[in-house]
N, C-alpha and C positions, 0 to 999 in steps of 0.2 A: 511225476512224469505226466501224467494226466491230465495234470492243471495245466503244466507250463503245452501239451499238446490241446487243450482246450482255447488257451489265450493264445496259441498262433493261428489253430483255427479261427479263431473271432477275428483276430487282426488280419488274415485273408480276407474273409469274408466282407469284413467294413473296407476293404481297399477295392478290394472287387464292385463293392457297390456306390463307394467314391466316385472310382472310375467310371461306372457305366451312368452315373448321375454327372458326371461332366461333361460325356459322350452326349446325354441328353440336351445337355443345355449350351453346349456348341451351336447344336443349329436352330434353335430357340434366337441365339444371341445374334448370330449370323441373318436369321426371318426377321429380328428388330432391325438389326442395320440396314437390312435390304428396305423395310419399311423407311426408314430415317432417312436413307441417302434418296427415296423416291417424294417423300416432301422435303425435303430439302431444294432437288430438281425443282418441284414444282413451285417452292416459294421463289427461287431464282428466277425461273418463267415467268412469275405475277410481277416479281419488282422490275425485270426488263420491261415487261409490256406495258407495267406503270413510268418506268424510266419515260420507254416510247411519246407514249401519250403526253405526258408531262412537257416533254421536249418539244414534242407538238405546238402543244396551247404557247408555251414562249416564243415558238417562230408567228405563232398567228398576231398572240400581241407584239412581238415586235413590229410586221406588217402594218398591224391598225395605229401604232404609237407613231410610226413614219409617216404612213398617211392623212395623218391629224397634223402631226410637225406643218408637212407641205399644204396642206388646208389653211392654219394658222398663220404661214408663212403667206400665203395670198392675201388671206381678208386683214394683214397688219399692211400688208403694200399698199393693196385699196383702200384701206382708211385713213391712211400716212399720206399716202402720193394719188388721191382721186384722179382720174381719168382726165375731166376737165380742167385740172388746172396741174398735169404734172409735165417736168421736163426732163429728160435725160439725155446725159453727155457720154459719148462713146467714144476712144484712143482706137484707133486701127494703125498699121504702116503699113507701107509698102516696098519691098526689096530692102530696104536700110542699109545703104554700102556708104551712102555719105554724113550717115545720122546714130549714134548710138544712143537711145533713151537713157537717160538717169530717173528725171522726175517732170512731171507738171503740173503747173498752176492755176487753178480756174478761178477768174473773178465776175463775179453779174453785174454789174450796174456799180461797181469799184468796190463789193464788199468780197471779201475773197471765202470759197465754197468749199474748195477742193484743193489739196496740196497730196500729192500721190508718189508716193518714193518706190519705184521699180528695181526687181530683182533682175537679175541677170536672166534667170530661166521665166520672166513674166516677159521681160523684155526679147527674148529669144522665141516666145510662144506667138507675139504680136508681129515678129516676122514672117513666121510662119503661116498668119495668116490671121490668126485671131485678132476676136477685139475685146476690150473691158470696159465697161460699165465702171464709169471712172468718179460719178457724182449723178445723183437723182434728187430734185428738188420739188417743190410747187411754187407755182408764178403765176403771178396777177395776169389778167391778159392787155394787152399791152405794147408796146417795144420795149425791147430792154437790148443792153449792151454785153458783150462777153467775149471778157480776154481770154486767150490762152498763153501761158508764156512754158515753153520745152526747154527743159536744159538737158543738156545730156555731151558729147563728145562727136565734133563734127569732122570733116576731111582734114585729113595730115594727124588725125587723132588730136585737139586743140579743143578745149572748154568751147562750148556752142552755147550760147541761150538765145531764143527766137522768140517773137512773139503773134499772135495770128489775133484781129480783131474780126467784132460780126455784128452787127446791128437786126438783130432779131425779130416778128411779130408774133404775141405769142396770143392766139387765137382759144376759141373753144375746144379741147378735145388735147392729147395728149401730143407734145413735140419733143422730136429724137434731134441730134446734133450730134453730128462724127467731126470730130478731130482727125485730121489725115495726116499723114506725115510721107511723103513721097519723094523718091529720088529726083533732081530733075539732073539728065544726065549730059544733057545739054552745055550746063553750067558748071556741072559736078558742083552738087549745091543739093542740101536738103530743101524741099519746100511745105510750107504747112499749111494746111486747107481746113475750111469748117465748111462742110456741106451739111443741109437739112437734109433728112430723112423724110418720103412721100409718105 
């Protein structure tokens, strides 16, 4: 009886101090996790701020990568099409009720430059008002010749192909040439013009 009251003593005793050694190390466990989840925070904070910055330095090179592009993009013009000896041709319209653009033809001196097939929504852009940059060359200075032939869909909706001539001098320094396309409403007639650029 003494025995079996000695080993229930002990087996209290050892539960008793199971327990109060778990009670300890509760908040032992709980002052780690508190430590853990507060660098954990803080690693979070670092990698945002790294994110941050990171994201940063990509918007700047992409800035400088654009900037070089458009840099590059001038001094390949200039070297291509010098000053002195370059020309460009420019498509404008005007109103377009008698002329629907498809495409056209540029020839200099009877060697053909420029063959330009339009979109509906490029051709509906130049109504509106714009122009394109339809052919850029370099030219001796000189006279030279230049066809233009427009095909496209004229009044009553009917295949149109027109052609516009120009006898040109092409001096020192750079020369612009517009393509007009204009209503005459007069005639109810599209008409086509090449005016120089001052």
């Amino acid at each position: 009886m003494t025995k079996t009251f000695i080993s229930l003593a002990a087996i209290a005793i050892l539960a008793v101090s199971i327990s109060v050694a778990a009670q300890d190390a509760v908040p032992m466990n709980a002052d780690a996790a508190m430590a853990g989840a507060m660098i954990a925070e803080a690693s979070e904070s670092e990698s945002r701020n790294e994110f941050r910055s990171l994201d940063q330095d990509v918007q700047t090179l992409k800035k400088e990568v654009l900037d070089l592009n458009r840099d590059l993009f001038l001094l390949e013009e200039e070297l291509l099409f010098p000053a002195n000896s370059q020309v460009a041709f420019f498509i404008s319209m005007d109103v377009g009720e008698y002329f629907e653009l498809d495409s056209v033809n540029i020839k200099i001196d009877g060697k053909e430059v420029a063959n330009y097939l339009y979109t509906s929504r490029e051709a509906d852009a130049l109504i509106r008002g714009g122009v394109h940059r339809v052919h850029m060359a370099n030219l001796k200075t000189g006279d030279h010749e230049l066809i233009a032939i427009f095909t496209g869909k004229g009044p009553h909706v009917r295949d149109y192909r027109r052609g516009a001539t120009m006898t040109f001098d092409k001096g020192i320094g750079a020369k612009y040439l517009e393509l007009e396309i204009t209503d005459r409403v007069r005639k109810q007639q599209p008409e086509f013009v090449i005016k120089e650029w001052e």
